[in-house]
BALOBA-1460 file (C-alpha; in Angstrom, 3 decimals):
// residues 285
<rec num="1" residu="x" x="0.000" y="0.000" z="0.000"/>
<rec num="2" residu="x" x="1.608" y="3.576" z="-0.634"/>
<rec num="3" residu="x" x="2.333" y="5.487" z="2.033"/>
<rec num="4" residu="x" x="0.736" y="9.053" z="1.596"/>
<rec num="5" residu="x" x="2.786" y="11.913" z="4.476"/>
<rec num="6" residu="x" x="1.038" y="14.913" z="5.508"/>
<rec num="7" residu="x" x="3.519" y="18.201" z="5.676"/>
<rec num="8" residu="x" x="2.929" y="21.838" z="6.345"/>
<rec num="9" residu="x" x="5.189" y="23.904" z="4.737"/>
<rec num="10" residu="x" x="6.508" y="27.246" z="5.476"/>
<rec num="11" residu="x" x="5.521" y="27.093" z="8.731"/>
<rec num="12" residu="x" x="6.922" y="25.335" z="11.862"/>
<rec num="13" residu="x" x="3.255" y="24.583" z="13.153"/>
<rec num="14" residu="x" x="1.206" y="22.245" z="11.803"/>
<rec num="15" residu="x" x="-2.015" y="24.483" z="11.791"/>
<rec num="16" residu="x" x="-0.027" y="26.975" z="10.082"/>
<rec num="17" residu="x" x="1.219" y="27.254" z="6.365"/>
<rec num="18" residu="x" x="0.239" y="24.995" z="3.081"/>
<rec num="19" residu="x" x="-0.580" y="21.344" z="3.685"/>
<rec num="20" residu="x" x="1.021" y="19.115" z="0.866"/>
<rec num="21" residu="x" x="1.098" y="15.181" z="0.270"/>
<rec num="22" residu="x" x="4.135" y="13.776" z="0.330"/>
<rec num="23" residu="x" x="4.660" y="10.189" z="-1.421"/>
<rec num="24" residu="x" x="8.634" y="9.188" z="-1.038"/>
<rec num="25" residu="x" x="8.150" y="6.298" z="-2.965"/>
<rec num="26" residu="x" x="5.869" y="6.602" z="-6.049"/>
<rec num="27" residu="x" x="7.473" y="3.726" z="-8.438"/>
<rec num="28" residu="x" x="4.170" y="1.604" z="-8.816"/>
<rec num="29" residu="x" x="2.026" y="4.445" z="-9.216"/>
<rec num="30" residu="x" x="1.109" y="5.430" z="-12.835"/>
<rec num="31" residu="x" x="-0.722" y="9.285" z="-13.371"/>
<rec num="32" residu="x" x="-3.953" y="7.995" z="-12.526"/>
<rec num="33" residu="x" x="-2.918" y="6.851" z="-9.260"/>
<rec num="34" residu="x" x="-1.047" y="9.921" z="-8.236"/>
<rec num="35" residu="x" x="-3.651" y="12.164" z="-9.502"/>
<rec num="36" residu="x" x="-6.452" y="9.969" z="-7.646"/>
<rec num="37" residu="x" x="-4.468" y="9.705" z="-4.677"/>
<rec num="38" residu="x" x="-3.743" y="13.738" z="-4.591"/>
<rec num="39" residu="x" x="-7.633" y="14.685" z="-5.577"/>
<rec num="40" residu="x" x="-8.600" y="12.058" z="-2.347"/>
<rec num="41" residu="x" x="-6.031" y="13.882" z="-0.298"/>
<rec num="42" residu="x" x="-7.065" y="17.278" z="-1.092"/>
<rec num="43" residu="x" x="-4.257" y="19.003" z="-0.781"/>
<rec num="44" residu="x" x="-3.456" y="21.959" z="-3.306"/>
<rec num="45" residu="x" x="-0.285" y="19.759" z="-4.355"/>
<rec num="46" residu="x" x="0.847" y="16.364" z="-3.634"/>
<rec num="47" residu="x" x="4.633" y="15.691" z="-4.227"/>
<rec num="48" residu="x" x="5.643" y="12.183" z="-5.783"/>
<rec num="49" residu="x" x="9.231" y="10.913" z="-5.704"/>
<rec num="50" residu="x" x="10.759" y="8.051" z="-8.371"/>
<rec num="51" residu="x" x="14.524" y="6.985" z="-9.502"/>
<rec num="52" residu="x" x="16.428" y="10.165" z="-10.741"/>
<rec num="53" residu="x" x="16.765" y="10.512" z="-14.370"/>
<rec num="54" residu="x" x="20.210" y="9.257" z="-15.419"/>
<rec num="55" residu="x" x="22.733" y="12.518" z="-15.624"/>
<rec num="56" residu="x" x="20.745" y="14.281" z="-12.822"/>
<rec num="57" residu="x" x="24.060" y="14.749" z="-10.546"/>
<rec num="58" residu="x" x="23.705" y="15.210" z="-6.589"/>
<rec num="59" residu="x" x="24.899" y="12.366" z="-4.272"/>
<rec num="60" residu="x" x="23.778" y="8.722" z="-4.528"/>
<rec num="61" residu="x" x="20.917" y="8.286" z="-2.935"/>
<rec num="62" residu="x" x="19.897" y="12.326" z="-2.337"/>
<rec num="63" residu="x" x="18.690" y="13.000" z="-6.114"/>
<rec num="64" residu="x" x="14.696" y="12.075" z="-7.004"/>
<rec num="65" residu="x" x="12.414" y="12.543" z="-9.926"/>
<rec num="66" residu="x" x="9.358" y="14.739" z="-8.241"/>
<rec num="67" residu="x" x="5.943" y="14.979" z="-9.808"/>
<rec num="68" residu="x" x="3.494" y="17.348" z="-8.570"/>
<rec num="69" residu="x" x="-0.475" y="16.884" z="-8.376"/>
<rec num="70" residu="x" x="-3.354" y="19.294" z="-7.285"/>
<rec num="71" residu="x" x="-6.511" y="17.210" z="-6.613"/>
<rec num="72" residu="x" x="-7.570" y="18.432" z="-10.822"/>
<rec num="73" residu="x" x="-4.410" y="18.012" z="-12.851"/>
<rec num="74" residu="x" x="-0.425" y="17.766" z="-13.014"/>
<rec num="75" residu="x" x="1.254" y="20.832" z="-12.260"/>
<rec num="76" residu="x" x="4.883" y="21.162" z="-13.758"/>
<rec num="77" residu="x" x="6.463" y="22.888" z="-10.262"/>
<rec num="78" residu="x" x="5.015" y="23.234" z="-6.941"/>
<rec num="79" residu="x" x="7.252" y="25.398" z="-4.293"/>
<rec num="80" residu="x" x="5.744" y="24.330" z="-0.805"/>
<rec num="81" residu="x" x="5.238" y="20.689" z="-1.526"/>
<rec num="82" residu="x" x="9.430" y="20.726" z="-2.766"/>
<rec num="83" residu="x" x="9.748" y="22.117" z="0.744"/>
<rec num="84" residu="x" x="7.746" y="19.566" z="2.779"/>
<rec num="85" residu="x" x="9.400" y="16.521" z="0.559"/>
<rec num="86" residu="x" x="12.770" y="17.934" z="1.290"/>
<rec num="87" residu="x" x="11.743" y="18.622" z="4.856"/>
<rec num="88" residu="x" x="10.535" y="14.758" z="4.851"/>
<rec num="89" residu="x" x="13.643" y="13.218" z="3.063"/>
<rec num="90" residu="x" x="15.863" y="15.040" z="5.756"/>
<rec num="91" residu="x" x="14.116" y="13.625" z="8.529"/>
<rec num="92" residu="x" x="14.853" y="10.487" z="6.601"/>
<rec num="93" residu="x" x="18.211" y="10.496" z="5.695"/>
<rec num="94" residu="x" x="19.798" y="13.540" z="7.551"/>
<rec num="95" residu="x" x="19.933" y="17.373" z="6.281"/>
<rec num="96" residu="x" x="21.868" y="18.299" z="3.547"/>
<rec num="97" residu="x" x="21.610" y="18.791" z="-0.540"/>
<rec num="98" residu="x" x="18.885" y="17.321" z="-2.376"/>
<rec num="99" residu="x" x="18.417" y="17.607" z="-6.283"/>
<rec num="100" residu="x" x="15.344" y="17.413" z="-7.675"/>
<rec num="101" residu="x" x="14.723" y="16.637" z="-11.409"/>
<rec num="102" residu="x" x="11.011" y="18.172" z="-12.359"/>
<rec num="103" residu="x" x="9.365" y="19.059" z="-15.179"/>
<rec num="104" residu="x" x="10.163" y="22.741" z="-15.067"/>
<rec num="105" residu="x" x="13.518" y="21.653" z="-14.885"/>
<rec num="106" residu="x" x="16.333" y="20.411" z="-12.355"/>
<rec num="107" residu="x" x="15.703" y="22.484" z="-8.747"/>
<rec num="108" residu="x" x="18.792" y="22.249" z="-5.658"/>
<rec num="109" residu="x" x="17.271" y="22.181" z="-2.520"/>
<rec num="110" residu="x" x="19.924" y="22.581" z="0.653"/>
<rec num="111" residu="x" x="18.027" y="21.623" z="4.066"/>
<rec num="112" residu="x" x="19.564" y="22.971" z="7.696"/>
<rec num="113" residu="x" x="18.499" y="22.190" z="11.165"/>
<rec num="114" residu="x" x="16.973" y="25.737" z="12.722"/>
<rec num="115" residu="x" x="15.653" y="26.705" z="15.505"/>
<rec num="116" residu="x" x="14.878" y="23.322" z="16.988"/>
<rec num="117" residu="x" x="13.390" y="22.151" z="13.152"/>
<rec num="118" residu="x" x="14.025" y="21.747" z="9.742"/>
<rec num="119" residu="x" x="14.479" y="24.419" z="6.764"/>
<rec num="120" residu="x" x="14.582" y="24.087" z="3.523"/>
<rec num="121" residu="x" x="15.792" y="26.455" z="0.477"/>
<rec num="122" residu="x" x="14.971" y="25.650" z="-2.896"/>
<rec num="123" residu="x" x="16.858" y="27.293" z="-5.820"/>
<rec num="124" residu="x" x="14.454" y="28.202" z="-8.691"/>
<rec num="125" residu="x" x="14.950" y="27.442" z="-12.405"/>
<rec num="126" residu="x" x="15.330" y="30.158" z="-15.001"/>
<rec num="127" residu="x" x="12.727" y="32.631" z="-13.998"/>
<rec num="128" residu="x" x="11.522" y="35.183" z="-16.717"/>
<rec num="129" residu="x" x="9.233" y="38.306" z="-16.891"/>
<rec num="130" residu="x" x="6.275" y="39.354" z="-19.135"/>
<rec num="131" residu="x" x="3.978" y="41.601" z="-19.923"/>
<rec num="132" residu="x" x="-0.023" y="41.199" z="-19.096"/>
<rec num="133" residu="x" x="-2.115" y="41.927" z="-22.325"/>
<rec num="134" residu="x" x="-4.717" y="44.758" z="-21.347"/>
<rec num="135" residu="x" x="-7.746" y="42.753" z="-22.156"/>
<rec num="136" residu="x" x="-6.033" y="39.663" z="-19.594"/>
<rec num="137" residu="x" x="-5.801" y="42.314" z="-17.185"/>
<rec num="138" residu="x" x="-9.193" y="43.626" z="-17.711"/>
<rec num="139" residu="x" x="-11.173" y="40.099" z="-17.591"/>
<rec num="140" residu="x" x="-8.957" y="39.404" z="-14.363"/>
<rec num="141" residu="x" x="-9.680" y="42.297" z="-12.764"/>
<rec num="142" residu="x" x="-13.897" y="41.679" z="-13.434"/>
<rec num="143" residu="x" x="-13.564" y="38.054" z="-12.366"/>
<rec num="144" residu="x" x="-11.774" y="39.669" z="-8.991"/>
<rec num="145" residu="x" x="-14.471" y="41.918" z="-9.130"/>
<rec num="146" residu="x" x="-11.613" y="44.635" z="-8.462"/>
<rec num="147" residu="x" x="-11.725" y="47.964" z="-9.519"/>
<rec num="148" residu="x" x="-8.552" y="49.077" z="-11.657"/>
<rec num="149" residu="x" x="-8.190" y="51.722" z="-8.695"/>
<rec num="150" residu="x" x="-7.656" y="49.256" z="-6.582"/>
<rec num="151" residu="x" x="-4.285" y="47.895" z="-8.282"/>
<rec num="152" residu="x" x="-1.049" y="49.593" z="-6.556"/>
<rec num="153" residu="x" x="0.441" y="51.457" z="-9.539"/>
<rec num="154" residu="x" x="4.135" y="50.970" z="-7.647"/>
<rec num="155" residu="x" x="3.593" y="47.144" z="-8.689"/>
<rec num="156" residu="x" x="2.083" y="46.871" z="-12.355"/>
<rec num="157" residu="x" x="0.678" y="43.792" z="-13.687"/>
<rec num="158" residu="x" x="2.912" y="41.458" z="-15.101"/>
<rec num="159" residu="x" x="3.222" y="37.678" z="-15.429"/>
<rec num="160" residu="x" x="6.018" y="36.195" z="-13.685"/>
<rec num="161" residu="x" x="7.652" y="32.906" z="-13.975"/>
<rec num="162" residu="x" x="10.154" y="30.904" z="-11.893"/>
<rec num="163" residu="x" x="9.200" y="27.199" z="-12.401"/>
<rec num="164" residu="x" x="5.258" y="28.289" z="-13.461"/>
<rec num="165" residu="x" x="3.239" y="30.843" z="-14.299"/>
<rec num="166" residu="x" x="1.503" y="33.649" z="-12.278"/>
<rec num="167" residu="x" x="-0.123" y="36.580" z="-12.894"/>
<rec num="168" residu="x" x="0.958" y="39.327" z="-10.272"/>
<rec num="169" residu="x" x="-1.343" y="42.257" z="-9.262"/>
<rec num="170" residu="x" x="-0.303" y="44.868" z="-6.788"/>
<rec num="171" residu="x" x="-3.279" y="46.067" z="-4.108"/>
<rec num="172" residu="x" x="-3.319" y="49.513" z="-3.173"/>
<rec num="173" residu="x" x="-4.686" y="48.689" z="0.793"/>
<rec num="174" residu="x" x="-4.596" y="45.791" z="2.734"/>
<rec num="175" residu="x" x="-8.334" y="46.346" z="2.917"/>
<rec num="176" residu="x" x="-8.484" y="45.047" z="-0.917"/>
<rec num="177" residu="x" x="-6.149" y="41.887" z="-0.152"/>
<rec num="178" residu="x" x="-8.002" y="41.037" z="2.785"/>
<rec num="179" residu="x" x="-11.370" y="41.156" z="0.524"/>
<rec num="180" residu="x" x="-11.042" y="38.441" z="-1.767"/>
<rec num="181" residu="x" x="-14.502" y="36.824" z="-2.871"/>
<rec num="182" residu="x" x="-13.648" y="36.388" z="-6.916"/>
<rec num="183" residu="x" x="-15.718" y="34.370" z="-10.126"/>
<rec num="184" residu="x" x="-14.147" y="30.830" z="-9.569"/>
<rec num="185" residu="x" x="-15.322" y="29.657" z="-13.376"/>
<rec num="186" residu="x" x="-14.238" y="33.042" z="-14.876"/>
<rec num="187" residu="x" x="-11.125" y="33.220" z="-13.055"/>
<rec num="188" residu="x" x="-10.257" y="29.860" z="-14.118"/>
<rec num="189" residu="x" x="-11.323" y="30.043" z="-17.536"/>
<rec num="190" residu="x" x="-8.701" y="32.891" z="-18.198"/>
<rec num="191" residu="x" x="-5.746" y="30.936" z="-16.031"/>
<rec num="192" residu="x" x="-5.999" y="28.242" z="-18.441"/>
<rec num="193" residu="x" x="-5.982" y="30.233" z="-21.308"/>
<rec num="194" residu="x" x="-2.806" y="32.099" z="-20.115"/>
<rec num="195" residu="x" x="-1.336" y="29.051" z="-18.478"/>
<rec num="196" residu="x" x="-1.307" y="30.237" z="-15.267"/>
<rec num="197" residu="x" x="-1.077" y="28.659" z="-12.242"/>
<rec num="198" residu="x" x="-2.024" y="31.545" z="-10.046"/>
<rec num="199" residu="x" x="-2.341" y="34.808" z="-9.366"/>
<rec num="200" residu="x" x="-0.417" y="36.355" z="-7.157"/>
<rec num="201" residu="x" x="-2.235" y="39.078" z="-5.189"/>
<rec num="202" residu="x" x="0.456" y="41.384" z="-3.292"/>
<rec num="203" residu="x" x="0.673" y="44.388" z="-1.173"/>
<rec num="204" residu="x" x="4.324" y="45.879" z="-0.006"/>
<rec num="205" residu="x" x="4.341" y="46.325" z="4.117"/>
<rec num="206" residu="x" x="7.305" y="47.648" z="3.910"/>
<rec num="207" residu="x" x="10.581" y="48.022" z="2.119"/>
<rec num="208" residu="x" x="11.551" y="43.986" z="2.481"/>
<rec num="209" residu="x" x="7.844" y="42.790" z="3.741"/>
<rec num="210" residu="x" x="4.665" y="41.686" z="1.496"/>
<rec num="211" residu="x" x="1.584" y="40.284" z="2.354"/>
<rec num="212" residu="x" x="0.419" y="37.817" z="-0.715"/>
<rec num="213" residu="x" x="-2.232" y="35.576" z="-1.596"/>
<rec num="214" residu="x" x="-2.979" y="33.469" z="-4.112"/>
<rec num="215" residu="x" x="-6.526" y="32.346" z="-6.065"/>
<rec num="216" residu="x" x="-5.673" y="28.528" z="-7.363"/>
<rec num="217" residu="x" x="-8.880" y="27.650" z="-9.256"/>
<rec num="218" residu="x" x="-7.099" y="25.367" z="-11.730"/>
<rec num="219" residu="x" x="-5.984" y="23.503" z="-8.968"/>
<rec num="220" residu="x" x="-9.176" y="22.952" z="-7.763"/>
<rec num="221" residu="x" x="-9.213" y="25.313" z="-4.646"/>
<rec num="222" residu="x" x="-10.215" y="28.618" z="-4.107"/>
<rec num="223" residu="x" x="-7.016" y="29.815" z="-2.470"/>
<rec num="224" residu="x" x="-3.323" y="28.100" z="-1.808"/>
<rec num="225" residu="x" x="-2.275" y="29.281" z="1.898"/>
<rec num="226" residu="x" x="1.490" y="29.239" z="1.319"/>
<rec num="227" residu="x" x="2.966" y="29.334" z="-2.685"/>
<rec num="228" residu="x" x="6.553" y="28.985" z="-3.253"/>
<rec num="229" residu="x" x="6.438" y="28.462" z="-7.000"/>
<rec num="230" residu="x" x="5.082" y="32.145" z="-6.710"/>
<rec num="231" residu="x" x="7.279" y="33.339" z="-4.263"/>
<rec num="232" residu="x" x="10.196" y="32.719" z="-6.771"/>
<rec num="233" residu="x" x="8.690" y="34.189" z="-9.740"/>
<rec num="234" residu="x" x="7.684" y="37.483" z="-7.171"/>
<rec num="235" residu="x" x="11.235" y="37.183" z="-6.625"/>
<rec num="236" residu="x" x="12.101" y="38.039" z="-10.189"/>
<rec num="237" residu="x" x="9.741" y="40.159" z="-10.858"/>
<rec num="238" residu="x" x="10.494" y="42.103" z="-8.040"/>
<rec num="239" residu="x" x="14.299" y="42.231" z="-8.699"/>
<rec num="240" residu="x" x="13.732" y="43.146" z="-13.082"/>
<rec num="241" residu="x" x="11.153" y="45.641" z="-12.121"/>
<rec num="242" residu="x" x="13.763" y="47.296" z="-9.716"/>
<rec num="243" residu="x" x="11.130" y="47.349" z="-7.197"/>
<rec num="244" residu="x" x="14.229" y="45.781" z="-4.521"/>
<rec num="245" residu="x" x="17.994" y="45.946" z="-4.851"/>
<rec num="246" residu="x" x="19.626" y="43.011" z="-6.918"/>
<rec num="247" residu="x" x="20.844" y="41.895" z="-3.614"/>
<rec num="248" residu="x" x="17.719" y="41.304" z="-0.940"/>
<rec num="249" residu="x" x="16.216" y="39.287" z="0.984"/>
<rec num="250" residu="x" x="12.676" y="39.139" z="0.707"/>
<rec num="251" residu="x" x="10.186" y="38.272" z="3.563"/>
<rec num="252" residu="x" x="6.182" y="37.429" z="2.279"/>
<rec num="253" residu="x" x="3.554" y="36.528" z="4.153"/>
<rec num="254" residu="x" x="0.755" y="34.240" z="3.104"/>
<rec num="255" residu="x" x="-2.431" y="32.459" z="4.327"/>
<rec num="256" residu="x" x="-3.224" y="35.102" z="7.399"/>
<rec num="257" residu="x" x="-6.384" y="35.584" z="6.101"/>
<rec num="258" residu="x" x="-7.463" y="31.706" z="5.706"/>
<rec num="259" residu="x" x="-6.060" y="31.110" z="9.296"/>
<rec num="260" residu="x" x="-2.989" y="29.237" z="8.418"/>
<rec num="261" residu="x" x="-0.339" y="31.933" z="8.745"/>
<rec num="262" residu="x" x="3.307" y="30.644" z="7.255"/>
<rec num="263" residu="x" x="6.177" y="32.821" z="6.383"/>
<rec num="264" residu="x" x="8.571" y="32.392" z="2.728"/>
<rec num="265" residu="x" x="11.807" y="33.746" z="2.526"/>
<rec num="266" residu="x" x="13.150" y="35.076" z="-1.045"/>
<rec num="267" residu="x" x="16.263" y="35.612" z="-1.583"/>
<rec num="268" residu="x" x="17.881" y="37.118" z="-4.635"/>
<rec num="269" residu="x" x="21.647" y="37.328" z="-4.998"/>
<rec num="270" residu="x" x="23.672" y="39.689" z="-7.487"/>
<rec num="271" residu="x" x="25.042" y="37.861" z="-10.281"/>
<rec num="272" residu="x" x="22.566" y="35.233" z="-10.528"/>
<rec num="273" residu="x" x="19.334" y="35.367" z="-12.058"/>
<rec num="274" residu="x" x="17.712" y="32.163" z="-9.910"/>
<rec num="275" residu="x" x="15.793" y="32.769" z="-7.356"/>
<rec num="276" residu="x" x="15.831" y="31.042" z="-4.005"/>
<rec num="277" residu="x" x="13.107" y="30.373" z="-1.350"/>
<rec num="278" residu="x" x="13.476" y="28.649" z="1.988"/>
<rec num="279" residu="x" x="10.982" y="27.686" z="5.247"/>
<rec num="280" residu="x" x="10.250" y="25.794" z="7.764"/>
<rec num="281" residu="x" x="8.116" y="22.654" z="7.157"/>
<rec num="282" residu="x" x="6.722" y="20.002" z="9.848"/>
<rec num="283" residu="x" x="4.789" y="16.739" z="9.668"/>
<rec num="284" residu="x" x="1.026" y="16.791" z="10.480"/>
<rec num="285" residu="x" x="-0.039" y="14.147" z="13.159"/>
């Protein structure tokens, strides 16, 4: 029978954070079994580990193929269930580098004892940086049901990729991020269309500090509590729209206002484009 973990990540208590499904062994499990077992788990993502693709690199035994499920459909990158796996492997076979090989590419993840715990930091693919088409903007906006005045103009829409796509729209208060009651069909509609996997609501707290969330229709939830696949691509967006210095560390926080408060750490570094995120992950009982 395969064994199915329970993980919170970005967040060192288990009521905190985004719940992901971790499966460390997933070689007798074909799609419809992962996606069956991640739509019964319910989980935004569930994280399935196989036999490293010959060439992968990392050290024997610490490199994995990882394929990520929300409870609808295969998702090619998912940032808090790469940091609950990690988190899970450690606990397995001590801390340390991992390598994962997934579809959006091969992703380093270094886990460190902290603080009593375990944290991990995941180093993001190639990110890259895009416009959003007006009439995207406009039909995301309605399905929001979010005035344009609402949008921050010191963080313009763009779509923002580090591993997958998200479209990123500033809010002017904390007031309009706190309000989030959107069209689920039409917001999903135009995320499939753009290939997006969600979109990432922000407001800056301060010079280093953003509050976030994320609408994850395509996934088959209303809202993810903790994203780390759009913490990266924030990340890069952030650092190409000069918005924070090429060197910074980031601090966002997610999933206040769904009671399951968890903290990701971005950290951009001079002289390389990747983007890194890190936090604390811990098993649910």
């Amino acid at each position: 029978m395969t064994e199915v973990l329970r993980y919170t990540a970005f967040s060192a208590d288990p009521a905190g954070g985004n719940p992901a499904g971790v499966v460390l062994d997933a070689s007798g499990l074909d799609e419809a079994g992962m996606l069956r077992i991640a739509a019964g788990l319910g989980y935004s993502e569930t994280a399935f580990l196989t036999a490293p693709p010959e060439g992968l690199g990392g050290a024997q035994g610490r490199a994995f193929t990882v394929r990520y499920f929300s409870p609808k459909a295969e998702v090619p990158f998912c940032g808090h269930a790469t940091v609950a796996t990690a988190v899970a492997l450690a606990e397995r076979i001590g801390p340390g580098e991992l390598v994962f090989a997934t579809q959006a590419g091969t992703v380093p993840v270094s886990v460190t004892a902290a603080d009593g715990g375990l944290r991990a930091v995941l180093t993001s693919v190639e990110p890259y940086v895009e416009e959003a088409g007006p009439a995207d903007l406009a039909e995301a906006l309605a399905a929001l049901d979010w005035p344009e005045s609402d949008l921050d103009p010191g963080i313009p829409p763009r779509i923002a990729y580090a591993g997958a796509r998200h479209l990123v729209l500033g809010a002017a208060t904390r007031a309009r991020l706190a309000d989030l009651a959107y069209d689920f069909p039409r917001l999903e509609a135009l995320m499939r269309r753009l290939d997006l996997t969600t979109v990432q609501l922000v407001h800056r707290t301060g010079p280093a500090l953003f509050d976030v969330r994320d609408p994850f229709p395509v996934g088959g939830v209303v809202e993810d509590p903790a994203t780390g696949a759009a913490a990266a691509a924030f990340g890069a967006y952030a650092r190409e729209l000069g918005l924070v210095p090429a060197d910074a560390v980031l601090t966002l926080r997610q999933g206040q206002d769904m009671g399951r408060p968890g903290v990701l750490t971005v950290e951009l570094r001079e002289g390389d484009t990747r983007v890194r995120v890190g936090g604390s992950a811990v098993r649910i009982a």
